[in-house]
C-alpha positions in Angstrom: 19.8 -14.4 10.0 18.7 -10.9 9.6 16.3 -10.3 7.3 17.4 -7.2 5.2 20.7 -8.4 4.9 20.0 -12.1 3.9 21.5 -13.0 0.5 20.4 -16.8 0.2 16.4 -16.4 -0.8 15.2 -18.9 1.4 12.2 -21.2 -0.2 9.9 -22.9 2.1 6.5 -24.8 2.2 3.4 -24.0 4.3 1.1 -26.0 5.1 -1.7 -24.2 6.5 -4.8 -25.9 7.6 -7.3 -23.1 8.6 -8.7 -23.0 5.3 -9.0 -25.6 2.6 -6.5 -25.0 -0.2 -4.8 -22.2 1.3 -1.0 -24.2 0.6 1.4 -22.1 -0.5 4.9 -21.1 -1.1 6.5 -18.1 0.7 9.8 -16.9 -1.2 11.9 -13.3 -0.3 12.6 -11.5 -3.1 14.7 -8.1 -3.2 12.9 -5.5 -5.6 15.3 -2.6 -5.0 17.8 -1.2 -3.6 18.1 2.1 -1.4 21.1 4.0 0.3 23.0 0.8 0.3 20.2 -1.3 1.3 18.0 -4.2 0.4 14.1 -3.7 -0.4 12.6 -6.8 0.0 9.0 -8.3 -0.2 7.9 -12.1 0.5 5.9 -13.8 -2.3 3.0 -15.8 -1.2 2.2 -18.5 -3.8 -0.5 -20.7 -3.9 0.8 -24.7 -4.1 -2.3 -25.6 -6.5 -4.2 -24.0 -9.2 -3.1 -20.7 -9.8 -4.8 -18.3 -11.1 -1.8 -16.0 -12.3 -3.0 -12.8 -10.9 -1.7 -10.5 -8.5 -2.2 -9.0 -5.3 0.7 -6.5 -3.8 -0.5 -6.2 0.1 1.4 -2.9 1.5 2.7 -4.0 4.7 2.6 -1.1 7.0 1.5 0.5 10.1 2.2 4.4 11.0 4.4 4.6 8.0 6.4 2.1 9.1 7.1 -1.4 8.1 9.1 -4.3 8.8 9.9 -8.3 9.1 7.7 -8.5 12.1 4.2 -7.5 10.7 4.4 -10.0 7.7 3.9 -12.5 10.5 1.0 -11.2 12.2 -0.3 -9.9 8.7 0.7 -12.9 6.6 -3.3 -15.2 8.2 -5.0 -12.5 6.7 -3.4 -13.6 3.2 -4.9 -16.9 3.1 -8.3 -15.8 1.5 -6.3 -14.6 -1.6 -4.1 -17.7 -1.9 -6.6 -20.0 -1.7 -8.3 -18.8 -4.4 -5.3 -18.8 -6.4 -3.9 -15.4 -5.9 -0.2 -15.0 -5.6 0.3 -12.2 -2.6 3.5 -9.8 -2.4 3.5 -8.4 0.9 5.5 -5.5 0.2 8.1 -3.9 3.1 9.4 -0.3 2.4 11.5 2.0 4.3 10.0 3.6 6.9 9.2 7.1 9.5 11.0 8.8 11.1 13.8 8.1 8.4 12.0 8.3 5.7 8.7 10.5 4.3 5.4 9.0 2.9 6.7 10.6 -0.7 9.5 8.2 0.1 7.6 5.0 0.7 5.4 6.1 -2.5 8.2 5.4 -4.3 9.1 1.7 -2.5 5.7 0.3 -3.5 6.0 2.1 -7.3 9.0 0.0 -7.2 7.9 -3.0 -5.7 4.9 -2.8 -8.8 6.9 -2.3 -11.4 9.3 -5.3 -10.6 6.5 -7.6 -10.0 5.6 -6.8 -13.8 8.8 -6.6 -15.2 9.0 -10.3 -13.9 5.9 -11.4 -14.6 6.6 -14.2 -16.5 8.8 -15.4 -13.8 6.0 -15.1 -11.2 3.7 -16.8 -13.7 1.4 -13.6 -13.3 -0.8 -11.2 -15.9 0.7 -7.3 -15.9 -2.9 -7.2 -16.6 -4.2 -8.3 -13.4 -2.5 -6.7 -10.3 -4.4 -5.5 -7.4 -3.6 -3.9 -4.1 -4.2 -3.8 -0.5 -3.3 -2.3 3.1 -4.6 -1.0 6.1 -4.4 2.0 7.5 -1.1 3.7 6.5 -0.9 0.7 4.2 -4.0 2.1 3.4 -3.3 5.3 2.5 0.1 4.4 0.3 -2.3 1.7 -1.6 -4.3 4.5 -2.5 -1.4 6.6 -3.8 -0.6 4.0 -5.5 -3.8 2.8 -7.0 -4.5 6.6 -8.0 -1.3 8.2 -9.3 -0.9 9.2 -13.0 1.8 7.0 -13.7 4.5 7.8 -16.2 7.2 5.5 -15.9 10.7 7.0 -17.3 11.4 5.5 -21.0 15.4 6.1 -20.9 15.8 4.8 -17.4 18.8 2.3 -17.1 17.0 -0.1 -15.0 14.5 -1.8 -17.2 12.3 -2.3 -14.2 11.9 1.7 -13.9 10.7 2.0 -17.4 7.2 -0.2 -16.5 4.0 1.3 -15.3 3.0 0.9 -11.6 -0.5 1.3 -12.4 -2.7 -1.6 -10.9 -6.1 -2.6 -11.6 -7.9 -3.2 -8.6 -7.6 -1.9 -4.7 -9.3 -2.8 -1.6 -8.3 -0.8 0.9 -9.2 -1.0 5.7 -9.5 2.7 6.8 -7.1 4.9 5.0 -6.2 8.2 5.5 -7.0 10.3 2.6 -7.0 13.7 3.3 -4.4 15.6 5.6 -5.9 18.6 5.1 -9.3 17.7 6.0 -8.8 15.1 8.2 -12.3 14.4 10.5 -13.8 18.0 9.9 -13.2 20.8 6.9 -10.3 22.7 7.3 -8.1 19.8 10.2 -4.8 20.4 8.7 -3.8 17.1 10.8 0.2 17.3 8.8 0.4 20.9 10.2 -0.4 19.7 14.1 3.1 18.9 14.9 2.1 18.1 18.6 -0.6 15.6 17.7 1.5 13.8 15.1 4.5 13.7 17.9 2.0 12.0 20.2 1.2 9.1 17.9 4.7 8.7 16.2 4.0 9.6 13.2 5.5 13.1 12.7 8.7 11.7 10.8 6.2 10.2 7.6 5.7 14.0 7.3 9.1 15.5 7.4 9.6 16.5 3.9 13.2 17.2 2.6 15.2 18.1 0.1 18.5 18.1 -1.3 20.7 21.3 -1.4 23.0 20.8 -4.1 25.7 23.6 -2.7 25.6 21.3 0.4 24.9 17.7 -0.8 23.0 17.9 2.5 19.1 17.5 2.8 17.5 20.3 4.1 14.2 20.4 5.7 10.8 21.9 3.6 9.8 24.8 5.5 8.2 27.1 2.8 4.1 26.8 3.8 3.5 26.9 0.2 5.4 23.7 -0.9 4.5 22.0 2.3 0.8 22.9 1.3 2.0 20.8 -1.9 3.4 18.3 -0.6 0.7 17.3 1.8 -1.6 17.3 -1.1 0.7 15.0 -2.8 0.5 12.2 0.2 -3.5 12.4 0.2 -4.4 9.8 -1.9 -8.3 12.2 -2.3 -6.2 14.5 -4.3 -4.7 12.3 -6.7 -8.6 11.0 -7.8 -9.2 11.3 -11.6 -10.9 9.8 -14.5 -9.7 6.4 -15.8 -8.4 5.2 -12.2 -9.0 1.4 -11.2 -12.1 0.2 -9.0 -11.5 1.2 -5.0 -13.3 -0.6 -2.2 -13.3 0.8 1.2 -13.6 -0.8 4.7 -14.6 1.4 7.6 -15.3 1.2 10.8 -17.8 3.5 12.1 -16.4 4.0 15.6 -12.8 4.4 14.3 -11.0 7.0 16.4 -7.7 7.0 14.7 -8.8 7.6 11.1 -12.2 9.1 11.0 -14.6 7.2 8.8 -15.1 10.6 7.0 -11.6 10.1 5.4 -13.5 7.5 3.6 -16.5 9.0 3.1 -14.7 12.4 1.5 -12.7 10.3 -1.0 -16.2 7.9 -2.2 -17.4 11.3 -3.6 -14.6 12.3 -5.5 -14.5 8.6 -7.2 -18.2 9.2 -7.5 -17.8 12.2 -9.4 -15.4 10.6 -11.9 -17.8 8.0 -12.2 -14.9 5.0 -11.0 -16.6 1.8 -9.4 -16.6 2.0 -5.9 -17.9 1.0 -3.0 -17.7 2.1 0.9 -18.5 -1.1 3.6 -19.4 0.9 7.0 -18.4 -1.8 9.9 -21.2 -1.2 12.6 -19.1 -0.8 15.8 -15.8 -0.9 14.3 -12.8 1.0 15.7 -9.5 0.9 14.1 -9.5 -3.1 13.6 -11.9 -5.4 14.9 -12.1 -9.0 15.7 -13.8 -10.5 12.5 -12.1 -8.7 9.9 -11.6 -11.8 7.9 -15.6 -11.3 6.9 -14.9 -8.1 5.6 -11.6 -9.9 3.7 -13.9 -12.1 2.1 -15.8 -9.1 0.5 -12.0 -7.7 -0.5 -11.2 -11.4 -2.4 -14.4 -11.2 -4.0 -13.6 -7.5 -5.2 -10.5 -8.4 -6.8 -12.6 -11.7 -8.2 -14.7 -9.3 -10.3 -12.5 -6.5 -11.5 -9.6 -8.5 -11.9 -11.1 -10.9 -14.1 
């Protein structure tokens, strides 16, 4: 049965036995729909004490996500269950198809369900954190950072909640486009280099002519200048935003630890807790990153009390 267009939500037990306590649930749930088509996310809950809070883990890699990756992502969950954590690994649509400004708005989505249903969950809207890697990462982040203002006199009651959360710990995101590894990289702008690592659709910005009903592609430097901005997460920093950790590896060729180190100083200047773990010898993933998962559970322990 294909996953995006299954209809029966499919209920089933786990019994994992890597960690003591780590039981849980696993239920899909659809939190949207888009162009005709399910969004869908798989709820992780813990089979014994709960401890109603939240984590919403972006499931992504270059901008793109799908069924595939909540297996080989889905381990890395356990250290949240088993402390009582229900997990919503959240699929959105994906590159080339779709934008990053497009996937902002899957996760805002996926957010704003889980607290429209909290009660249903058994979850606090109080206590919702998130978490991703890499591009997972970086829409985290936009996430985490945004000035939300949800729309009052939307239909769907779902739209009119906030898709602020409380907490993020975050693997090595990208968080600047325009300064990505040295001052002045406009990496969005180097067509060639995003071609080579398939990631050039997640910046191919459109819009909709209206004389047309067509979408048209952004060409105008000064709005693509915007727009960049608006899908890295540094620029979105300001007072009153939740507590960010960062993981980094210091030998990480594909996002430059400096994206992390740029964005600690601007949560630094508007004084929001923080904290930056440098992994000696890390590249982009390493072996033991369930150490540095451990420090992520304990994160969320403390600012999502």
């Amino acid at each position: 049965m294909k996953f995006f267009f299954s209809i029966i939500v499919t209920v089933f037990f786990l019994q994992v036995t890597a960690q003591e306590g780590s039981a849980f649930t696993q239920q899909e749930i659809i939190y949207g729909r888009k162009d005709g088509m399910a969004l869908t996310m798989m709820a992780l809950t813990p089979a014994a004490n709960p401890n109603g809070k939240a984590i919403v883990h972006v499931v992504s890699g270059n901008w793109v996500s799908n069924y595939e990756m909540l297996e080989r992502y889905r381990p890395g969950n356990i250290v949240y269950t088993s402390r009582g954590y229900t997990v919503f690994m959240v699929l959105h649509s994906s590159q080339p198809k779709y934008s990053i400004i497009d996937e902002v708005a899957d996760i805002k989505r996926a957010v704003r369900f889980i607290r429209f249903n909290a009660s249903k969950y058994h979850i606090d809207t109080a206590h919702i954190g998130i978490t991703g890697s890499s591009s997972g990462g970086n829409l985290s982040l936009l996430v985490a950072l945004a000035d939300d203002n949800p729309n009052a006199k939307a239909k769907d009651p779902v739209d009119r909640q906030s898709a602020r959360v409380q907490a993020a710990a975050i693997f090595f995101p990208p968080t600047d486009m325009l300064n990505y590894g040295f001052t002045g990289a406009n990496w969005a702008a180097a067509r060639a280099i995003l071609e080579r690592f398939r990631v050039a659709g997640a910046f191919d910005f459109e819009k909709l002519a209206d004389s047309t009903f067509t979408y048209k592609p952004v060409t105008d430097s000064l709005t693509r200048m915007q727009l960049i901005k608006q899908v890295s997460p540094i620029y979105e920093v300001s007072a009153g935003d939740p507590p960010v950790l960062l993981v980094h590896g210091d030998t990480d060729f594909v996002v430059p630890l400096q994206q992390s180190q740029s964005i600690v100083k601007r949560l630094e200047e508007q004084n929001i807790p923080h904290r930056l773990i440098i992994k000696k010898g890390g590249g982009h993933g390493w072996r033991d990153m369930d150490v540095e998962q451990k420090d992520m559970a304990d994160w969320f322990d403390t600012y999502l009390k």
